[in-house]
N, CA, C and O atoms as a printed pandas DataFrame, in Angstrom:
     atom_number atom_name residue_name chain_id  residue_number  x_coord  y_coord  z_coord
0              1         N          UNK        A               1    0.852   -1.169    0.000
1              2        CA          UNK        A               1    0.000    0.000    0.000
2              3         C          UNK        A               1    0.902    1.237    0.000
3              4         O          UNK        A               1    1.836    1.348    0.793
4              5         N          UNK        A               2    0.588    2.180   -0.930
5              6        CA          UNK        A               2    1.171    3.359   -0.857
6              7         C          UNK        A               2    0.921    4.502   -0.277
7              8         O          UNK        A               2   -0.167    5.033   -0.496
8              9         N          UNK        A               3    1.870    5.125    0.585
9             10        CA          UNK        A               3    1.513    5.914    1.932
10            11         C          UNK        A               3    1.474    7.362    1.273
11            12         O          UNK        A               3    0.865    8.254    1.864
12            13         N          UNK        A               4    2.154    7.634   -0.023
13            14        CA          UNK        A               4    2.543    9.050   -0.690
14            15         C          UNK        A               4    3.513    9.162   -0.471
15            16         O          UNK        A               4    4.088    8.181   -0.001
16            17         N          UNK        A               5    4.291   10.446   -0.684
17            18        CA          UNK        A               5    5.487   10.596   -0.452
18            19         C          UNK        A               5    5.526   12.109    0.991
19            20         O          UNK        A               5    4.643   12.737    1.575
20            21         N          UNK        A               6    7.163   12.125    1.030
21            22        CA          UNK        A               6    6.459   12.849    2.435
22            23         C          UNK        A               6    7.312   14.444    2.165
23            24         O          UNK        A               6    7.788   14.670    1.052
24            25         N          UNK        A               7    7.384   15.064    2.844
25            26        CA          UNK        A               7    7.627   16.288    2.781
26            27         C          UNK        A               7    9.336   16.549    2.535
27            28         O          UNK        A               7    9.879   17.651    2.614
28            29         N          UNK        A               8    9.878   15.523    2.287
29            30        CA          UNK        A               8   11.702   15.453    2.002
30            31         C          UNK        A               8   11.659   14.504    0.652
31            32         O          UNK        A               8   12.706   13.900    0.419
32            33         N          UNK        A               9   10.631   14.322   -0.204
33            34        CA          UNK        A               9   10.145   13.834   -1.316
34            35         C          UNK        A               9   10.649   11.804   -1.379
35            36         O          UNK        A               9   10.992   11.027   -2.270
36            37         N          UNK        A              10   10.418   11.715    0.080
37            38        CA          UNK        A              10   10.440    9.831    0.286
38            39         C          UNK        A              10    9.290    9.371   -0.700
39            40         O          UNK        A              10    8.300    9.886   -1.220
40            41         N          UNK        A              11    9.812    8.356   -0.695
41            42        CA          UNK        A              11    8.121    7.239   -1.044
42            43         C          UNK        A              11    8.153    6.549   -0.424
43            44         O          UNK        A              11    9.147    5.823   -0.394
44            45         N          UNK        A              12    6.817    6.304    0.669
45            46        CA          UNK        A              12    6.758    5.803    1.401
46            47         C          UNK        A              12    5.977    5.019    1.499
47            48         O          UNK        A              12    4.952    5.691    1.379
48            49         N          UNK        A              13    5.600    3.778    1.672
49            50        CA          UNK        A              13    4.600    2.533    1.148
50            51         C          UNK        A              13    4.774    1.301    2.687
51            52         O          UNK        A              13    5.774    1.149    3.389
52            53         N          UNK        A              14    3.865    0.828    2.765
53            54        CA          UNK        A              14    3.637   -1.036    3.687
54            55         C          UNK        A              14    3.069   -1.738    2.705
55            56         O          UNK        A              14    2.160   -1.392    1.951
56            57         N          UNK        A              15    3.836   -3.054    2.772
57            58        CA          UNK        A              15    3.764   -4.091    2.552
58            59         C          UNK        A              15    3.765   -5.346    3.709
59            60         O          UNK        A              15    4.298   -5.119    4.795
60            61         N          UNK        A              16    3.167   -6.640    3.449
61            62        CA          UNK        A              16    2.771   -7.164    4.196
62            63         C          UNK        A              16    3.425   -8.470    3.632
63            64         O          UNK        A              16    3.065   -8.794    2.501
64            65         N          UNK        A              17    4.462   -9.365    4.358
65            66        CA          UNK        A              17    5.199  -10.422    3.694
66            67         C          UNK        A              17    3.848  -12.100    3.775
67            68         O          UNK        A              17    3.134  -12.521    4.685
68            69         N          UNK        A              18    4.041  -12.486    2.598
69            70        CA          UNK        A              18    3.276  -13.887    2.596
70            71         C          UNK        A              18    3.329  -14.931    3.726
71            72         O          UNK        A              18    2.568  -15.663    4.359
72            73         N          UNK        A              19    4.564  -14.626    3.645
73            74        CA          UNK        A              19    5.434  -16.665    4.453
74            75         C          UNK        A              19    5.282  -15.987    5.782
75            76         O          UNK        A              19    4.780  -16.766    6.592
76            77         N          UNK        A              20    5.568  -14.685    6.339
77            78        CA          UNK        A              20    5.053  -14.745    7.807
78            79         C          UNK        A              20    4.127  -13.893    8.596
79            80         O          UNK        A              20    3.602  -14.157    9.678
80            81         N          UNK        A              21    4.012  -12.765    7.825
81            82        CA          UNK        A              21    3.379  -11.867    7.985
82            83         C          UNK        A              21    3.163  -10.501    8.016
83            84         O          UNK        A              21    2.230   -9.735    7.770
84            85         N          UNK        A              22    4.385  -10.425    8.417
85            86        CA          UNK        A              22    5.364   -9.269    9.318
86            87         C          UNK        A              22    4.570   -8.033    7.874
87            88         O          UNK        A              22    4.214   -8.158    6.702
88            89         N          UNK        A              23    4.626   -6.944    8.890
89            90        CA          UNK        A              23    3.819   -5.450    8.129
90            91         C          UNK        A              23    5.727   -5.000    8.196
91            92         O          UNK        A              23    6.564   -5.195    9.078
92            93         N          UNK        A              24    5.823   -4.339    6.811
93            94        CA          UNK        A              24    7.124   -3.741    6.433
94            95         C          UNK        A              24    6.560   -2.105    5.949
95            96         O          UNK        A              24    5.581   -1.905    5.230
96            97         N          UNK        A              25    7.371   -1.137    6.493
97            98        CA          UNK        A              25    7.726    0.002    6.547
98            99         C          UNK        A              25    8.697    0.077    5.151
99           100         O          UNK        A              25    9.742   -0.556    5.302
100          101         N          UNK        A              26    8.573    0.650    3.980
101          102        CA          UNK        A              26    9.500    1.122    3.310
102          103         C          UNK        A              26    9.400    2.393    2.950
103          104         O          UNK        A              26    8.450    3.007    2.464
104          105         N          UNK        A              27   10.806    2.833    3.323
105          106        CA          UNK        A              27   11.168    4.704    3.256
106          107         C          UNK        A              27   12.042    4.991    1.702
107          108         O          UNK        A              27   13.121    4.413    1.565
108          109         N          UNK        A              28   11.620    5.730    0.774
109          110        CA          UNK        A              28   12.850    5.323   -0.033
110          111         C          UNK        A              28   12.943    6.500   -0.432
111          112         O          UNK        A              28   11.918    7.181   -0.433
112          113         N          UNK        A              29   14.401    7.166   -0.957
113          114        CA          UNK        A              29   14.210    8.747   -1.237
114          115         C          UNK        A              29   15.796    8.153   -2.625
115          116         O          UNK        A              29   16.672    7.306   -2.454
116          117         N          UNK        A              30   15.556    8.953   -3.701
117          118        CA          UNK        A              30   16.202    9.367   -4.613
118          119         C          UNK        A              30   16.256   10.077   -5.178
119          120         O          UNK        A              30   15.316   10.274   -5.948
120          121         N          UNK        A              31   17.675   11.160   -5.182
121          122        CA          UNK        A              31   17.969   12.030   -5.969
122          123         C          UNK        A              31   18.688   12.392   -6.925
123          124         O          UNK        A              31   19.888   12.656   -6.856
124          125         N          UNK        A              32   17.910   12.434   -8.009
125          126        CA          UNK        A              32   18.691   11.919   -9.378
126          127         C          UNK        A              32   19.407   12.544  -10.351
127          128         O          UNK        A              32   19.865   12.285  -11.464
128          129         N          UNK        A              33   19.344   13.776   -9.305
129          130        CA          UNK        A              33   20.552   14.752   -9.616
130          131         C          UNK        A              33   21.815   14.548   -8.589
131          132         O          UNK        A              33   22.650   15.452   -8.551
132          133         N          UNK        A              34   21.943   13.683   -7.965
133          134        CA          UNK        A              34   23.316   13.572   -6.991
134          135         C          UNK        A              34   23.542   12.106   -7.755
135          136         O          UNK        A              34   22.584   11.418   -8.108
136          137         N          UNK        A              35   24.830   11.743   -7.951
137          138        CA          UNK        A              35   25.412   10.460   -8.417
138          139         C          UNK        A              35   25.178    9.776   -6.987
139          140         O          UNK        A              35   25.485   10.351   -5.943
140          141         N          UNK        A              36   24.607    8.500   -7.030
141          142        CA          UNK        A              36   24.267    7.025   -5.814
142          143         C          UNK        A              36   23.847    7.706   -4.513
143          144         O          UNK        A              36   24.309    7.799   -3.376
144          145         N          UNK        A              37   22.657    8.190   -5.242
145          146        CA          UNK        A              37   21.911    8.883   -3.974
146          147         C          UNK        A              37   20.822    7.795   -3.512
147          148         O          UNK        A              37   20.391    7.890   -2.363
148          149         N          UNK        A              38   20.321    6.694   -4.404
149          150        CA          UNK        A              38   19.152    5.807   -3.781
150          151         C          UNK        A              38   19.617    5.308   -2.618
151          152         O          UNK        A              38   20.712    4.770   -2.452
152          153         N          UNK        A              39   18.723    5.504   -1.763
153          154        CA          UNK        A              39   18.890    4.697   -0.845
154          155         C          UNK        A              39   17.493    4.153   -0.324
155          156         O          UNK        A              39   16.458    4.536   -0.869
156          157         N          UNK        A              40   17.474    3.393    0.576
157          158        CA          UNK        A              40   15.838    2.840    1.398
158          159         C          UNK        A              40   16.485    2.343    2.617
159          160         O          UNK        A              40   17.645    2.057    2.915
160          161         N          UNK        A              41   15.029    2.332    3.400
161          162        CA          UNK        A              41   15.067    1.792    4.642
162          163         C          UNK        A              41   13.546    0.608    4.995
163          164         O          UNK        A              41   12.417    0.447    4.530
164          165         N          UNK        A              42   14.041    0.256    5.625
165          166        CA          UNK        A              42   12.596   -0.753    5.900
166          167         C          UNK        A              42   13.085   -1.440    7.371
167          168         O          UNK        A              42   14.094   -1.976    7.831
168          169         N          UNK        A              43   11.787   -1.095    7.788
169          170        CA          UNK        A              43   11.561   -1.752    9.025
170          171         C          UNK        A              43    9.975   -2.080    9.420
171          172         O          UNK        A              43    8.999   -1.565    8.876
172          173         N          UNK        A              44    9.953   -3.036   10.468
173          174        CA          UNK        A              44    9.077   -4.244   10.507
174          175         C          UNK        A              44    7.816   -2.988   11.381
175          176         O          UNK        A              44    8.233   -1.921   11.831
176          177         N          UNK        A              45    6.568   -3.327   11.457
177          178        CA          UNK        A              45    5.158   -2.285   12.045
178          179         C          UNK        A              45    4.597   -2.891   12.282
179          180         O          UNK        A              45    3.977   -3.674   11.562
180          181         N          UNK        A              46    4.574   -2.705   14.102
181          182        CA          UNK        A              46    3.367   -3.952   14.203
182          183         C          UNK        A              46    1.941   -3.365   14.390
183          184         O          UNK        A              46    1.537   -2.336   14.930
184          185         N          UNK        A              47    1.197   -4.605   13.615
185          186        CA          UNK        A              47   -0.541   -4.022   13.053
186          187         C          UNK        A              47   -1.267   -3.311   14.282
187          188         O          UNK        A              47   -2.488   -3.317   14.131
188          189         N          UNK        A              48   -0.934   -2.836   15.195
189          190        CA          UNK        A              48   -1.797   -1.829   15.783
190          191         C          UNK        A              48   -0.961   -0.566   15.313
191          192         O          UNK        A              48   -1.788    0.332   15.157
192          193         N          UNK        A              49    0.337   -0.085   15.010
193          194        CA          UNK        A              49    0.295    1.088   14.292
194          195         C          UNK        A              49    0.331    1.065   12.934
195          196         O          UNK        A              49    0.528    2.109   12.313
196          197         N          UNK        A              50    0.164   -0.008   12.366
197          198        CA          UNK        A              50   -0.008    0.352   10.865
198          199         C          UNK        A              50   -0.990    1.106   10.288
199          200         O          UNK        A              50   -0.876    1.795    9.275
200          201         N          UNK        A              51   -1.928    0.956   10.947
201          202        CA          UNK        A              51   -3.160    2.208   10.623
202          203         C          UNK        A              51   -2.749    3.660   10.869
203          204         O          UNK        A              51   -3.141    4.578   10.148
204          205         N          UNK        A              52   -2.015    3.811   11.822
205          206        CA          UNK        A              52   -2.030    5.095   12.184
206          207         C          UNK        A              52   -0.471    5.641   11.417
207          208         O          UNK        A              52   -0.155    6.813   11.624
208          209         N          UNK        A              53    0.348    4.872   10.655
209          210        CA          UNK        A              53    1.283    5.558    9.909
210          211         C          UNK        A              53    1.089    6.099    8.743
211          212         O          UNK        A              53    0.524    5.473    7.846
212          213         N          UNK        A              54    1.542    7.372    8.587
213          214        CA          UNK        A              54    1.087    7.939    6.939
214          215         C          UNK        A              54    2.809    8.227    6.439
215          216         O          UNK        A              54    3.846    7.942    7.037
216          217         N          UNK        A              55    2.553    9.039    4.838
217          218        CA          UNK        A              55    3.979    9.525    4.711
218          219         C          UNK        A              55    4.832   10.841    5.721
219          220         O          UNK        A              55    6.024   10.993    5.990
220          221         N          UNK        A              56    3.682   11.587    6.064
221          222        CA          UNK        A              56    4.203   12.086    7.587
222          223         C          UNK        A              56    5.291   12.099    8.635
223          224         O          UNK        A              56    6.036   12.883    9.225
224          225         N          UNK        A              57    4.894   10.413    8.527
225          226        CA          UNK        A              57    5.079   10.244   10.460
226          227         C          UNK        A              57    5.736    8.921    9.908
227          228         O          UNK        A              57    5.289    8.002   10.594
228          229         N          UNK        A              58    6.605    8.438    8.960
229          230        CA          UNK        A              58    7.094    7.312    8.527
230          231         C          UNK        A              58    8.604    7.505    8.436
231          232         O          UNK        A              58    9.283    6.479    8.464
232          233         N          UNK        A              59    9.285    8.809    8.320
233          234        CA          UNK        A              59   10.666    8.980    9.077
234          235         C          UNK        A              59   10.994    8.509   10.560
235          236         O          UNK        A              59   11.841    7.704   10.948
236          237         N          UNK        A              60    9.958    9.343   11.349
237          238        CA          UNK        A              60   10.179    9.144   12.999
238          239         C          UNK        A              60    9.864    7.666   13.151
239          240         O          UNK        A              60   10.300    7.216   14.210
240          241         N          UNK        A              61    9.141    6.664   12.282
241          242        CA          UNK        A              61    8.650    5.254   12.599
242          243         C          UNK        A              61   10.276    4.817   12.553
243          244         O          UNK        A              61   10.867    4.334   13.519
244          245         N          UNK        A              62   10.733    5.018   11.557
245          246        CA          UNK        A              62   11.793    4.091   10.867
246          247         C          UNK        A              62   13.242    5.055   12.164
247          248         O          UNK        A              62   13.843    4.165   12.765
248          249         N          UNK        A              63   13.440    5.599   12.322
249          250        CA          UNK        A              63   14.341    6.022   13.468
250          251         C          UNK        A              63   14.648    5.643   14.644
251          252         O          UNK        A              63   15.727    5.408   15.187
252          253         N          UNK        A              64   13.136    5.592   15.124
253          254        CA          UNK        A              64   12.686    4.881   16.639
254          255         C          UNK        A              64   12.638    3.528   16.610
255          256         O          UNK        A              64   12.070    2.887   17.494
256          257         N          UNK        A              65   13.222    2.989   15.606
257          258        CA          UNK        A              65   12.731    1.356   15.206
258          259         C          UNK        A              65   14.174    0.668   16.143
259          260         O          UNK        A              65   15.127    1.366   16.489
260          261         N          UNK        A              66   14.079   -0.466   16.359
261          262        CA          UNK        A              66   15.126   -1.508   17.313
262          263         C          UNK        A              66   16.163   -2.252   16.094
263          264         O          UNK        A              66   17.203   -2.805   16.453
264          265         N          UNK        A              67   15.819   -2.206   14.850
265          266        CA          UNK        A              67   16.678   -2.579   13.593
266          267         C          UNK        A              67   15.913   -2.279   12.569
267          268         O          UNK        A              67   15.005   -1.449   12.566
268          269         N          UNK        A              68   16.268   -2.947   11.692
269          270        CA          UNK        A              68   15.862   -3.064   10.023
270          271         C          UNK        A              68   16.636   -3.793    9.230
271          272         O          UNK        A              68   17.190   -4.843    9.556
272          273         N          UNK        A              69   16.717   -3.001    7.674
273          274        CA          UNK        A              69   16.792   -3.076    6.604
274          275         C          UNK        A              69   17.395   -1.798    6.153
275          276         O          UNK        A              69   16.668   -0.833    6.387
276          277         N          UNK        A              70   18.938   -1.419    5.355
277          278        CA          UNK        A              70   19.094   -0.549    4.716
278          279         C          UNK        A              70   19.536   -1.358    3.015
279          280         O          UNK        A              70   19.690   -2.523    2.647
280          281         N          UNK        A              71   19.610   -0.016    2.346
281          282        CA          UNK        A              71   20.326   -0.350    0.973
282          283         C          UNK        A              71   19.925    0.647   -0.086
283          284         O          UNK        A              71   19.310    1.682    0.169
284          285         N          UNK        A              72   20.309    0.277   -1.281
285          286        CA          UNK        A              72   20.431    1.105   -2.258
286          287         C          UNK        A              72   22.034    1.938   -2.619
287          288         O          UNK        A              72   22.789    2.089   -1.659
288          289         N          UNK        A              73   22.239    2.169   -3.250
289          290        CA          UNK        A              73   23.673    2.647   -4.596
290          291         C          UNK        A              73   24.406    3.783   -3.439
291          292         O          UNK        A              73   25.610    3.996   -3.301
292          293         N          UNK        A              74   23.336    4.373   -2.731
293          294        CA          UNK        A              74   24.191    5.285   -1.773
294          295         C          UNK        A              74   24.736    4.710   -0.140
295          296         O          UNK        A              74   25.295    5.390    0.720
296          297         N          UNK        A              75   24.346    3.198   -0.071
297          298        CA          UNK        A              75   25.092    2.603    0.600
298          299         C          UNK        A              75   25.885    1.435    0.306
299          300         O          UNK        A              75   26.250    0.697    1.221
300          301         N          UNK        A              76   26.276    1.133   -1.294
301          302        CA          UNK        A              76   26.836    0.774   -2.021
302          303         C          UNK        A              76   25.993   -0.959   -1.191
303          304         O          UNK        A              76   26.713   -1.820   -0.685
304          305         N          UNK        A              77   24.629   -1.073   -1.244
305          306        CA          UNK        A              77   24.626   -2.422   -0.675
306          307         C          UNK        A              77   23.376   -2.605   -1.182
307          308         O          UNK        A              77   22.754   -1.585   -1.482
308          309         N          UNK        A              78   22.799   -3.793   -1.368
309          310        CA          UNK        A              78   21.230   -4.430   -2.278
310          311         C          UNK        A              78   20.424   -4.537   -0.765
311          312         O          UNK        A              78   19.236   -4.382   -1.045
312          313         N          UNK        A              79   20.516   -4.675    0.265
313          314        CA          UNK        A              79   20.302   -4.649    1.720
314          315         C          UNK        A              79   21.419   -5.478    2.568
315          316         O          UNK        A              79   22.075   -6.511    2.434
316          317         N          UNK        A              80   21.229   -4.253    3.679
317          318        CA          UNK        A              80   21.668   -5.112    4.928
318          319         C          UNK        A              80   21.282   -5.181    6.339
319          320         O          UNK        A              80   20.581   -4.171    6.287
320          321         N          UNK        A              81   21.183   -5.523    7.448
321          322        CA          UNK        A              81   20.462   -5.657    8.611
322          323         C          UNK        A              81   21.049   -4.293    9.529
323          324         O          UNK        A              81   22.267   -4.192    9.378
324          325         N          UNK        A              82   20.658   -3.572   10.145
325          326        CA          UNK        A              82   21.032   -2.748   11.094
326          327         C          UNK        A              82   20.344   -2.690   11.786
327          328         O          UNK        A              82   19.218   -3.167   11.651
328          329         N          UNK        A              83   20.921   -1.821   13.237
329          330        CA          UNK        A              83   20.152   -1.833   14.254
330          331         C          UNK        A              83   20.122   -0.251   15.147
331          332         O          UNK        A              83   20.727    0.726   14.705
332          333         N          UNK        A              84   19.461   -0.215   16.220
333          334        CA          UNK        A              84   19.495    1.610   16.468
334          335         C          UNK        A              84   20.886    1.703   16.787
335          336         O          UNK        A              84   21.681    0.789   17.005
336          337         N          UNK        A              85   21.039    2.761   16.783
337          338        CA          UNK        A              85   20.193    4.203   15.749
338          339         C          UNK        A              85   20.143    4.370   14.451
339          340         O          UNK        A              85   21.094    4.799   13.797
340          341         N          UNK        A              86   19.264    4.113   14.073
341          342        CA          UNK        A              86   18.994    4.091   12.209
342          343         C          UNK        A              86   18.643    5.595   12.363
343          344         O          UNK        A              86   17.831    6.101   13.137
344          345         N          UNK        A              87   19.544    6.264   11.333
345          346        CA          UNK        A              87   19.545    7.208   11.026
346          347         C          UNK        A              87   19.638    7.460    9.477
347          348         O          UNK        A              87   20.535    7.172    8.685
348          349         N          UNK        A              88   18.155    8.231    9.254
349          350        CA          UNK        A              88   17.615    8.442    7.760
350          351         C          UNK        A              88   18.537    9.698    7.322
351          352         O          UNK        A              88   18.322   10.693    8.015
352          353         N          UNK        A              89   19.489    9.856    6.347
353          354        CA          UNK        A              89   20.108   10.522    5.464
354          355         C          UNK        A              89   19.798   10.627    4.206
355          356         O          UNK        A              89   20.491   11.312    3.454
């Protein structure tokens, strides 16, 4: 589901995995005037705030989060696991 994009021009979307369940947070911002600027973030939402996240309030989700998911050309990586402090750049 697509959340819009948010006021630092993210796209911000949940998805919901088959095999277990888990509600995923994806933050993704590219600027395609800077050389290996893609990057994303994703982290896991559990279904009592998935309703209440929009493109808004989907930076501060992914910050306050206990790990994730980074990647994209501006962290020269396809994903990798991290943990706090995830800090959105």
């Amino acid at each position: 589901m697509e959340l819009g994009e948010d006021s630092r021009g993210a796209d911000v979307s949940l998805s919901t995995c088959n095999a277990c369940c888990t509600i995923w947070l994806t933050y993704r911002i590219d600027e395609p005037h800077y050389h290996r600027s893609g990057r994303w973030w994703r982290v896991d939402v559990a279904a009592a705030d998935a309703s209440t996240l929009s493109a808004a309030t989907a930076r501060d989700h992914v910050e306050r989060s206990p790990a994730g998911f980074v990647g994209g050309s501006f962290f020269d990586s396809p994903g990798r696991a991290v943990t706090a402090p995830i800090t959105v750049r």
